[in-house]
VOPAGU-2260 file (C-alpha; in pm, 1 decimal, decimal comma):
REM VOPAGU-2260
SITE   aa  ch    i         X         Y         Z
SITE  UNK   A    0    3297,8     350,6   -1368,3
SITE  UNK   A    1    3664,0     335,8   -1265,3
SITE  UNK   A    2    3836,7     645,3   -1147,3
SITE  UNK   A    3    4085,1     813,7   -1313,0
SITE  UNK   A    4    4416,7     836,6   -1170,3
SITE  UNK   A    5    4617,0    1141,7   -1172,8
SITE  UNK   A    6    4919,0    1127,5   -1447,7
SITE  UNK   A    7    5233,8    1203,7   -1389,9
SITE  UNK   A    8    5428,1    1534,1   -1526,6
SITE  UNK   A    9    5810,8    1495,3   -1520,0
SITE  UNK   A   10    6156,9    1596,5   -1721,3
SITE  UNK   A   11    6487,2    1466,7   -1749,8
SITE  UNK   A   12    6596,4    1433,1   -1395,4
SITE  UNK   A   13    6291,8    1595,7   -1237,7
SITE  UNK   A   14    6084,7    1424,4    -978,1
SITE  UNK   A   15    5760,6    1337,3   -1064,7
SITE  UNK   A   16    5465,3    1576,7   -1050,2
SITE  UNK   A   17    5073,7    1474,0   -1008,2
SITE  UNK   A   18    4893,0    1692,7   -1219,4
SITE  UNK   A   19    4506,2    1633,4   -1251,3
SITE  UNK   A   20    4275,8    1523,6   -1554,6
SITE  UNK   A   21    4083,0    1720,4   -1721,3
SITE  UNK   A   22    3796,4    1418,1   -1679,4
SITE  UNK   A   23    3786,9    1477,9   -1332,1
SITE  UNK   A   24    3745,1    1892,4   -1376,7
SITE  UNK   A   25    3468,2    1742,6   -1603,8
SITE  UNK   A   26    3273,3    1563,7   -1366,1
SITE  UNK   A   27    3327,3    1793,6   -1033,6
SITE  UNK   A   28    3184,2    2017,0   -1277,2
SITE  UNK   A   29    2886,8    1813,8   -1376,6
SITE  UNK   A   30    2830,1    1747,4   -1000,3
SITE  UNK   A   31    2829,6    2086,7    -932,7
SITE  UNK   A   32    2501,8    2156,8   -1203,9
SITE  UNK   A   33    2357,4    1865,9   -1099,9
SITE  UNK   A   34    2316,8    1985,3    -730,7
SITE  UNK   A   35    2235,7    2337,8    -803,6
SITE  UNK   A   36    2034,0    2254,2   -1111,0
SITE  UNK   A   37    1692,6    2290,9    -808,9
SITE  UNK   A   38    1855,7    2678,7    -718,2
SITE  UNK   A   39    1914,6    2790,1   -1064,6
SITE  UNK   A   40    1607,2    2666,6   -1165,2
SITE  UNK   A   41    1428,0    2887,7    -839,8
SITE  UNK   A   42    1612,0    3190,0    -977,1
SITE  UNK   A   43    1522,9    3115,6   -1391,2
SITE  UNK   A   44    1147,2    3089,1   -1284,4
SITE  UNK   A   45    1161,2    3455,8   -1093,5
SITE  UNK   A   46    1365,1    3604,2   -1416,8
SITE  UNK   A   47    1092,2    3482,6   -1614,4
SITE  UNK   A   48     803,0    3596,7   -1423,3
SITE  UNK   A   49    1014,4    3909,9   -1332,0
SITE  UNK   A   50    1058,8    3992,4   -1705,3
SITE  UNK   A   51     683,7    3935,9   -1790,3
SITE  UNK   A   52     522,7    4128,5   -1527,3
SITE  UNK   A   53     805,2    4336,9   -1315,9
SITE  UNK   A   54     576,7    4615,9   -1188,5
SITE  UNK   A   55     340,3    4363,9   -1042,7
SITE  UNK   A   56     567,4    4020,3    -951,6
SITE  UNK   A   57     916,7    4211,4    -896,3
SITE  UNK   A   58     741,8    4380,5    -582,0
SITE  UNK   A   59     799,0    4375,6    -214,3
SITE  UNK   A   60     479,6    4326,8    -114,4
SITE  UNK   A   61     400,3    4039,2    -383,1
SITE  UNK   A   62     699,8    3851,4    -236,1
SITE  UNK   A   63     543,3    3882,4     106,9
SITE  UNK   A   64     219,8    3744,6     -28,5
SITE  UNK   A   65     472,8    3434,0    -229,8
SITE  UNK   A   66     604,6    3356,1     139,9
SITE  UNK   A   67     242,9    3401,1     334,3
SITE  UNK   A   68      94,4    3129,0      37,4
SITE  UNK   A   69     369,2    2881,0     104,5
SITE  UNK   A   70     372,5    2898,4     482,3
SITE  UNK   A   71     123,3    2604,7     524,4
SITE  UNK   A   72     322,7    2400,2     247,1
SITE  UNK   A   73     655,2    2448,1     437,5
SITE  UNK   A   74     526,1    2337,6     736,5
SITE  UNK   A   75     388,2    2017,6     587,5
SITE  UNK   A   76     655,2    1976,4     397,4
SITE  UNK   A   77     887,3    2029,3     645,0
SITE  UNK   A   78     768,0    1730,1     874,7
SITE  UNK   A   79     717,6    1517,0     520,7
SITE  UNK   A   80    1109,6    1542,4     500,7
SITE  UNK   A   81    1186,8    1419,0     790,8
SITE  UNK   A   82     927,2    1037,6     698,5
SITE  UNK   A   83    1149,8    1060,4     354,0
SITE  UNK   A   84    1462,3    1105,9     558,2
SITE  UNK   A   85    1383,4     758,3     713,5
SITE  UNK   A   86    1286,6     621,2     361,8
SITE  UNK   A   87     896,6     640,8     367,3
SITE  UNK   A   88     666,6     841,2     295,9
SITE  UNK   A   89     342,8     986,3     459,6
SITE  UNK   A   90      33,5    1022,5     166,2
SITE  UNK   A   91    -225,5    1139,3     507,0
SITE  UNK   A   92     -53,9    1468,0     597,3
SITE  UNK   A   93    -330,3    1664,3     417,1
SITE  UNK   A   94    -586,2    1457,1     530,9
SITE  UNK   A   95    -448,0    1533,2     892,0
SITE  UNK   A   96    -431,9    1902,9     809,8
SITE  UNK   A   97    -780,5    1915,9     692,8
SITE  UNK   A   98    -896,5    1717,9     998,0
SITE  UNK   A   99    -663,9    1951,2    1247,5
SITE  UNK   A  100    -803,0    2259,8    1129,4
SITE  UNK   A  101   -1167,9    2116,1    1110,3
SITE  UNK   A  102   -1147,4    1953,6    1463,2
SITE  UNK   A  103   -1019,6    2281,9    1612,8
SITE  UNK   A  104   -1312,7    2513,9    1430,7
SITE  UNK   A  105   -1575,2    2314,7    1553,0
SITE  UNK   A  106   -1443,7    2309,5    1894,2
SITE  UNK   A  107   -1449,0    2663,3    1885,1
SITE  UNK   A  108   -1782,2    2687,7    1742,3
SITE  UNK   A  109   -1863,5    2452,2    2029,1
SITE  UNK   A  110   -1728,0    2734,7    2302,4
SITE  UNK   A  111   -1408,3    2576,3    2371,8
SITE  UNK   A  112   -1088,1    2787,7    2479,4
SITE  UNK   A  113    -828,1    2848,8    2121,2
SITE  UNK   A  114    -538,3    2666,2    2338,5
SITE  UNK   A  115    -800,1    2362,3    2435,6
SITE  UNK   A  116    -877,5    2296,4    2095,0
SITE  UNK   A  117    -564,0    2370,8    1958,7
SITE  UNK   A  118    -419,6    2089,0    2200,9
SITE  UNK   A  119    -707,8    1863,4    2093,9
SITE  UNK   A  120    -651,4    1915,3    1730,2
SITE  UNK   A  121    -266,7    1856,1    1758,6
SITE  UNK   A  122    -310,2    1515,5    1983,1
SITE  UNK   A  123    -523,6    1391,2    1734,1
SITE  UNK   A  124    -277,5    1473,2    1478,0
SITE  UNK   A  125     -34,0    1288,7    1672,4
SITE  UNK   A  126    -249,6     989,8    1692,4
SITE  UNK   A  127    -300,8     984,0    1342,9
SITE  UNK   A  128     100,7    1000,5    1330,1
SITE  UNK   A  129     134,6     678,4    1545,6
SITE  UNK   A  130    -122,5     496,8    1401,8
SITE  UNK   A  131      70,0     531,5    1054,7
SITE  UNK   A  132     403,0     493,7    1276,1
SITE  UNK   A  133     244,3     143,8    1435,1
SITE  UNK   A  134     158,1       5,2    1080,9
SITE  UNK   A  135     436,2      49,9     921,0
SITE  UNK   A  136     712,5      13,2    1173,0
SITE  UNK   A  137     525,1    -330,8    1361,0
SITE  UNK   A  138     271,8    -419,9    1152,6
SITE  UNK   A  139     503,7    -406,4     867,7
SITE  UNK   A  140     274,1    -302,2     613,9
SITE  UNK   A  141     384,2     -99,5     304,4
SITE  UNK   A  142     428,5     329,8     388,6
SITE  UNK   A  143     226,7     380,7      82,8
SITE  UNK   A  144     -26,5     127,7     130,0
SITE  UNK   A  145     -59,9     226,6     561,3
SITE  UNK   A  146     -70,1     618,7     483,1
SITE  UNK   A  147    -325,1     591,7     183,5
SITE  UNK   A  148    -570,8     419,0     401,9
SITE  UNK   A  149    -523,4     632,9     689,8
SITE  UNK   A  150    -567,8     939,1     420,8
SITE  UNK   A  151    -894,4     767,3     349,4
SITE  UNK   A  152   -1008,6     741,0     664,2
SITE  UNK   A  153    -924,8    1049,8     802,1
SITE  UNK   A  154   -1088,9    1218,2     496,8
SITE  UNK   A  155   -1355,1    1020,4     627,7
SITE  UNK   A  156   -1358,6    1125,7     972,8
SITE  UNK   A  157   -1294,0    1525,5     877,5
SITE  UNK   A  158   -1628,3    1483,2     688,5
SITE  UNK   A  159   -1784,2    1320,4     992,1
SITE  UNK   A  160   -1624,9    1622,0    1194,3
SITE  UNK   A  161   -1748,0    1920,7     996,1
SITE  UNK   A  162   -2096,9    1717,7     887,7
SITE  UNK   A  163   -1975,7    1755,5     499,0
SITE  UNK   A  164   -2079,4    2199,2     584,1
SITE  UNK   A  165   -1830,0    2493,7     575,2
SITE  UNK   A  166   -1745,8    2618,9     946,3
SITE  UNK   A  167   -1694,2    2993,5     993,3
SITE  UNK   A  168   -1766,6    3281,8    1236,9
SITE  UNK   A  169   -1489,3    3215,3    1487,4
SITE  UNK   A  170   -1371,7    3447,3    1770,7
SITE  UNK   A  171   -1193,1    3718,2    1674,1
SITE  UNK   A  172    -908,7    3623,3    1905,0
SITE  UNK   A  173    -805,5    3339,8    1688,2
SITE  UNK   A  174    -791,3    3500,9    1381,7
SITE  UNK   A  175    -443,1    3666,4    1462,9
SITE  UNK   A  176    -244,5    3324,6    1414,7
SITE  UNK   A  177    -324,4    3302,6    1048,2
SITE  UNK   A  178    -380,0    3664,2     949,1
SITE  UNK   A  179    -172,9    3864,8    1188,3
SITE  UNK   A  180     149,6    4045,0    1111,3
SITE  UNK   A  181     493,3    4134,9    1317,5
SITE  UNK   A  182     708,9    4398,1    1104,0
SITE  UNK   A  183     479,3    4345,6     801,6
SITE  UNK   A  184     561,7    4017,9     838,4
SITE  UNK   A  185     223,5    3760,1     866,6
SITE  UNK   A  186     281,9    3534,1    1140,8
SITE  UNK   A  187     240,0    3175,3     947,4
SITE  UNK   A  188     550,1    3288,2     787,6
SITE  UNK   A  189     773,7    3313,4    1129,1
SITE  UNK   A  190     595,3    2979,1    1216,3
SITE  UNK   A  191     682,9    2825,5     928,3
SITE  UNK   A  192    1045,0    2961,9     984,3
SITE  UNK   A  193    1060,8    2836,5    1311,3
SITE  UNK   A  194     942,6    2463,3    1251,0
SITE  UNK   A  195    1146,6    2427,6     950,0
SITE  UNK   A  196    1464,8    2540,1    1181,2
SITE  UNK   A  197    1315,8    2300,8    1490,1
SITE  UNK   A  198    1372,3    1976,7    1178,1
SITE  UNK   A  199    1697,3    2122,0    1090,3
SITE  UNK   A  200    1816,3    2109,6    1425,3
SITE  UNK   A  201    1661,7    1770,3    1496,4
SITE  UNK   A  202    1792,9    1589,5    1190,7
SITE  UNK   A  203    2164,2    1811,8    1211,2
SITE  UNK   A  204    2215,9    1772,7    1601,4
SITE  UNK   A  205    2019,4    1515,9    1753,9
SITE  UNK   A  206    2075,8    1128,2    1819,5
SITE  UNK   A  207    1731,9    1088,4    1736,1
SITE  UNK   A  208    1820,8    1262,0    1362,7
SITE  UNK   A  209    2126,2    1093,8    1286,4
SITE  UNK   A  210    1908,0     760,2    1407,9
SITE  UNK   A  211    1665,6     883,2    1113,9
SITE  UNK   A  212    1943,1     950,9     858,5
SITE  UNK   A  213    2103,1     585,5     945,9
SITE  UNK   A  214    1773,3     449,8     914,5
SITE  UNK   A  215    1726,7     574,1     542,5
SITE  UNK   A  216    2045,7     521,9     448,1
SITE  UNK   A  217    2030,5     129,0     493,7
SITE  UNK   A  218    1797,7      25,0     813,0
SITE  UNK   A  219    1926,7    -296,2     824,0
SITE  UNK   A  220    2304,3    -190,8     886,5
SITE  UNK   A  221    2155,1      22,2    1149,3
SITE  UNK   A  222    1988,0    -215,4    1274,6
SITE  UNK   A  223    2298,7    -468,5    1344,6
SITE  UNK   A  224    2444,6    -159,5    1475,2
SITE  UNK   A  225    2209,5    -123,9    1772,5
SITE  UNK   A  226    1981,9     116,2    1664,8
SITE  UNK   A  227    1562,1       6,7    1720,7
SITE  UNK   A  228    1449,9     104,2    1401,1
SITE  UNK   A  229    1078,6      37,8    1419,5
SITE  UNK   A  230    1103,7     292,5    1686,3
SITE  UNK   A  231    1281,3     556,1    1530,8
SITE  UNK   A  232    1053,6     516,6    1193,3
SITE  UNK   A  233     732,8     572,8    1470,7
SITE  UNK   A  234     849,2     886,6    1603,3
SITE  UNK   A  235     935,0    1022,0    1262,2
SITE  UNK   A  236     538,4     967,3    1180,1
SITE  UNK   A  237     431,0    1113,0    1478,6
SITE  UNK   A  238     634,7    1439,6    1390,8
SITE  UNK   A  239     484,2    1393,4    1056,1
SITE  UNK   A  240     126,4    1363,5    1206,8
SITE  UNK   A  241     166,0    1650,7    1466,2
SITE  UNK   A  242     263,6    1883,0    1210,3
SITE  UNK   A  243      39,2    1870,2     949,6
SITE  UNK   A  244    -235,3    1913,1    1213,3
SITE  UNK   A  245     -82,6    2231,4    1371,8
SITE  UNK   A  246     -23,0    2349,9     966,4
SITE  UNK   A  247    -428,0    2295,2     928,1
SITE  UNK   A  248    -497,7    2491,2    1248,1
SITE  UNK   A  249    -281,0    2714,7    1069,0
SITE  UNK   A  250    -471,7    2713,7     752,3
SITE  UNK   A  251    -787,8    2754,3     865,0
SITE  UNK   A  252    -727,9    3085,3    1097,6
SITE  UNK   A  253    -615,1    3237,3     765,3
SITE  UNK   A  254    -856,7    3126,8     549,3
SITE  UNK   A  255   -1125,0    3185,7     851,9
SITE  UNK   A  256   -1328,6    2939,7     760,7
SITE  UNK   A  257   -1297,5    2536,3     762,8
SITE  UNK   A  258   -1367,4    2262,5     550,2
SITE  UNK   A  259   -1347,3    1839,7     530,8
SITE  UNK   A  260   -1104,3    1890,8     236,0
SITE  UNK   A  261    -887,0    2209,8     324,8
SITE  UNK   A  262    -537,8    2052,1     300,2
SITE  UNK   A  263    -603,3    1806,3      87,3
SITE  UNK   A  264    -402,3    1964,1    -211,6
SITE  UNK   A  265     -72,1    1962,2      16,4
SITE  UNK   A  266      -8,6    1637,5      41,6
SITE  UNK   A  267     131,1    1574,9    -301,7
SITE  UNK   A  268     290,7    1931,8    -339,9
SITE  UNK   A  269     474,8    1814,0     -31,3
SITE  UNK   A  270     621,7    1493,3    -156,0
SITE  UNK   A  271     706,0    1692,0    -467,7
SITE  UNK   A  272     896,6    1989,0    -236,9
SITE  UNK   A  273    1098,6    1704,7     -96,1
SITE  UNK   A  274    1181,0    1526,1    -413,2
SITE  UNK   A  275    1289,8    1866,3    -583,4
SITE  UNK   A  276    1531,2    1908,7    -261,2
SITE  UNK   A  277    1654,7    1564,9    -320,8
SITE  UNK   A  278    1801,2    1695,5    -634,9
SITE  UNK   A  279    2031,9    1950,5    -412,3
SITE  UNK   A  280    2176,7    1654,9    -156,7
SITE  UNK   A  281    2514,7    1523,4    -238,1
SITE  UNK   A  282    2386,7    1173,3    -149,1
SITE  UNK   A  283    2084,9    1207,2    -276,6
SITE  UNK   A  284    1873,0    1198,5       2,8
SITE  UNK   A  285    1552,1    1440,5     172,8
SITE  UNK   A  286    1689,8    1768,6     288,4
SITE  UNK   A  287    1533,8    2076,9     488,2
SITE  UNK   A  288    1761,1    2331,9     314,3
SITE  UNK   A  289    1625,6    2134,4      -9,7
SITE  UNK   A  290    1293,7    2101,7      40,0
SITE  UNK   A  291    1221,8    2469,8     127,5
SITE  UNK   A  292    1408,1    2589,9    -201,5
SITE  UNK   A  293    1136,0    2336,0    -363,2
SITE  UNK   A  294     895,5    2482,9    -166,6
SITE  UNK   A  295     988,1    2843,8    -322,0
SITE  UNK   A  296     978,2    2676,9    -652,4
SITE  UNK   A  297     623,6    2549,2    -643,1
SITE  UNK   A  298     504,4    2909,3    -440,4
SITE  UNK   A  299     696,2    3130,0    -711,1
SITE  UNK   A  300     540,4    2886,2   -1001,0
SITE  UNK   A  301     184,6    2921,8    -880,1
SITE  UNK   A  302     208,5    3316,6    -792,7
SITE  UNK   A  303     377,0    3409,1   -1142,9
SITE  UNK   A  304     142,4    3147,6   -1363,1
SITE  UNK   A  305    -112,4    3345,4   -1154,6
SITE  UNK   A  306     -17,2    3716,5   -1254,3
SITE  UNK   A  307       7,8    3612,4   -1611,3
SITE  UNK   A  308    -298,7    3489,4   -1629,2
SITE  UNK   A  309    -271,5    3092,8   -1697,6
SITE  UNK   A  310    -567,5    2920,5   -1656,0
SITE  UNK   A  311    -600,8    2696,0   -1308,8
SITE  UNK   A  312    -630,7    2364,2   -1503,3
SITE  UNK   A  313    -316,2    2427,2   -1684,1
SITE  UNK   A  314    -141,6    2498,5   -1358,3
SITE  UNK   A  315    -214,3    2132,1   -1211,3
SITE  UNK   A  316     -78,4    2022,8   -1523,1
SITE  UNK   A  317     214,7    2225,9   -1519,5
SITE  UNK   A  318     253,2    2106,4   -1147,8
SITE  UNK   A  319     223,8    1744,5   -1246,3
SITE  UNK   A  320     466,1    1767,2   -1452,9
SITE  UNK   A  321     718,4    1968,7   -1208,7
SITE  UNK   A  322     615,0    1641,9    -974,1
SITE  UNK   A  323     747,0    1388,0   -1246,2
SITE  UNK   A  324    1021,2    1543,7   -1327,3
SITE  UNK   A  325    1122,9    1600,3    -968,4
SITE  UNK   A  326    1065,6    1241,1    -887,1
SITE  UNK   A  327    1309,5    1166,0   -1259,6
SITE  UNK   A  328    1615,4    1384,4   -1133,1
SITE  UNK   A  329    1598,3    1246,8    -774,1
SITE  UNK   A  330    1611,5     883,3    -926,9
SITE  UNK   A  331    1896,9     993,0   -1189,7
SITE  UNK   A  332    2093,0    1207,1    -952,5
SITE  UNK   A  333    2106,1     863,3    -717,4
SITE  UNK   A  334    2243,3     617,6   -1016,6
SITE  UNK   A  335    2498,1     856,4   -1076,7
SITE  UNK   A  336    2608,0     894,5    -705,6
C-alpha cells in the first residue's frame, strides 16, 4: 500500500507548510491497538475476574499464588523465546522438564547430593538441547519434525527413569527451592525473574543475541554476512534444553513429588506465551517483555476460570482457543507490518 505524502498548506504569498493526513493519524493509531491489543487484553481479563469475585481474586495473597503457578511456565517459556527468536521452535521442552525433574528425584531417592543431581539433571537437559540443536542445524531436518521425536523419546526415557511410579519422600533440604519464601515471596518466582532477565540481557546485549535475532529475521542474509548460523541455531536449543530441565527440577521440589509426565502440559502453553508476545513486537517477532505478559495472561485465565468455578475441560478448551487465536494475530499483525 503506497504511503501517503504529506499535503501542502499555503496562502497567497506564503511559503508552503507540510501539514499531516489524517490517514496517517489513522494508522499510527491502529498500530498502536494492534501492539497493545496482548496488555489490554491482560488488564480486561483481571477486570473481569476482579468484578466477579473481588474479595477472593482482587487479593494480595491470590496474586502471589497467580505468580508462584506461572513460575515454571515463565521459565520454559522464557528459553522457548529465545528457539522462536531464531525462527524454530522446540515441541520437547516439557518432555525435558518432566525428565529433569524425574532424573533429579530419583537420584535423590538413590542418596545422591541435591547439587549432584541437580548438575546431572541439567546436563542431560543440555544434551537433549544439542541433540535437537544437531538435527536441525546439520542434519537439516524440520524443528517440528526433530523436536516432536525427541519429545517422544524423552517421554520415553522419563518413563524408563521413574519405572512408569510416582517418586516422593525427598530430603527435606530440597524442598526449599520450590516451596520456600524470601519476603513472602516463594522462591520459583525470583528464579523465574532472574532467568527471564538472564534472556533479556542475552538477546538485548550480546553478539550471540543479535546473532539469534539476524538469524530469524532472514538466516540466509546472515549468513552471506558472516554469521555461522547452524551454530548459533545449536546454542539457542541448548539454552532451550537446559532450561526446561532446571524449570522441572523446579517443578518437582514444589509439587514434592515426581512423575514421567510432570511438564508435559507446558510445552504448548509455552509456544502459546510466545505467540501472544508476538502480538506486542513492532516487527512481529518473539519477545521476553512479550512473552511474560502472555505468560500473565494464561496464569490470570486459569486462576480466575478457577475461582469461578469453570469446569477443567472447559478450561483446555478455552485455552485452545486463546492458542489459535494467538497463533491468528501473530500471522495478521506480520502481513500488515
Amino acid at each position: 500500500m503506497a504511503m501517503e505524502r504529506p499535503t501542502e498548506a499555503r496562502g497567497a504569498g506564503s511559503p508552503p507548510v507540510l501539514t499531516e493526513s489524517v490517514p496517517n493519524r489513522r494508522l499510527g493509531m491502529g498500530r498502536v491497538l494492534r501492539l497493545s491489543g496482548t496488555g489490554i487484553g491482560l488488564i480486561l481479563l483481571i477486570g473481569i475476574f476482579g468484578a466477579l469475585r473481588p474479595t477472593v481474586f482482587l487479593t494480595v495473597g491470590n496474586f502471589v499464588n497467580i505468580l508462584e503457578q506461572i513460575s515454571i511456565l515463565a521459565i520454559i517459556a522464557a528459553v522457548q523465546t529465545v528457539v522462536m527468536v531464531v525462527g524454530d521452535l522446540d515441541m520437547s521442552v516439557g518432555s525435558t522438564a518432566s525428565l529433569g525433574g524425574a532424573l533429579t528425584a530419583v537420584l535423590l531417592m538413590a542418596g545422591w547430593s541435591i547439587p549432584a543431581a541437580m548438575l546431572v539433571a541439567l546436563f542431560v537437559g543440555a544434551l537433549i538441547g544439542a541433540l535437537n540443536g544437531l538435527l536441525v542445524s546439520y542434519v537439516k531436518l524440520s524443528a517440528f519434525i526433530a523436536t516432536l521425536a525427541s519429545m517422544t523419546a524423552v517421554t520415553g526415557l522419563a518413563f524408563i527413569v521413574t519405572n512408569g511410579a510416582n517418586i516422593f519422600g525427598f530430603t527435606p533440604d530440597f524442598k526449599p527451592l520450590g516451596q520456600g519464601r524470601f519476603l513472602s515471596v516463594p522462591v520459583p518466582v525470583y528464579i523465574a525473574v532472574a532467568v527471564s532477565l538472564l534472556i533479556w540481557a542475552l538477546l538485548r546485549f550480546t553478539t550471540i543475541g543479535r546473532r539469534w535475532r539476524a538469524v530469524g529475521g532472514n538466516a540466509e542474509v546472515a549468513r552471506l554476512s558472516g554469521i555461522r548460523v547452524d551454530r548459533v541455531r545449536f546454542i539457542a536449543f541448548v539454552i532451550a534444553g537446559l532450561g526446561a530441565s532446571l524449570a522441572g527440577i523446579i517443578l518437582v521440589s514444589r509439587l514434592a513429588s515426581a512423575t514421567a509426565q510432570a511438564g508435559d502440559s507446558q510445552m504448548m502453553l509455552s509456544i502459546a506465551a510466545v505467540f501472544l508476545g508476538m502480538t506486542m513486537s513492532s516487527y512481529g517477532g518473539a519477545n521476553i517483555g512479550g512473552t511474560l505478559v502472555g505468560v500473565a495472561i494464561l496464569g490470570v485465565l486459569t486462576n480466575g476460570l478457577n475461582i469461578v468455578g469453570v469446569n477443567t475441560y472447559v478450561q483446555q478448551v478455552l485455552t485452545g482457543g486463546i492458542i489459535i487465536a494467538a497463533v491468528a494475530l501473530s500471522r495478521l499483525g506480520s502481513r500488515r507490518r
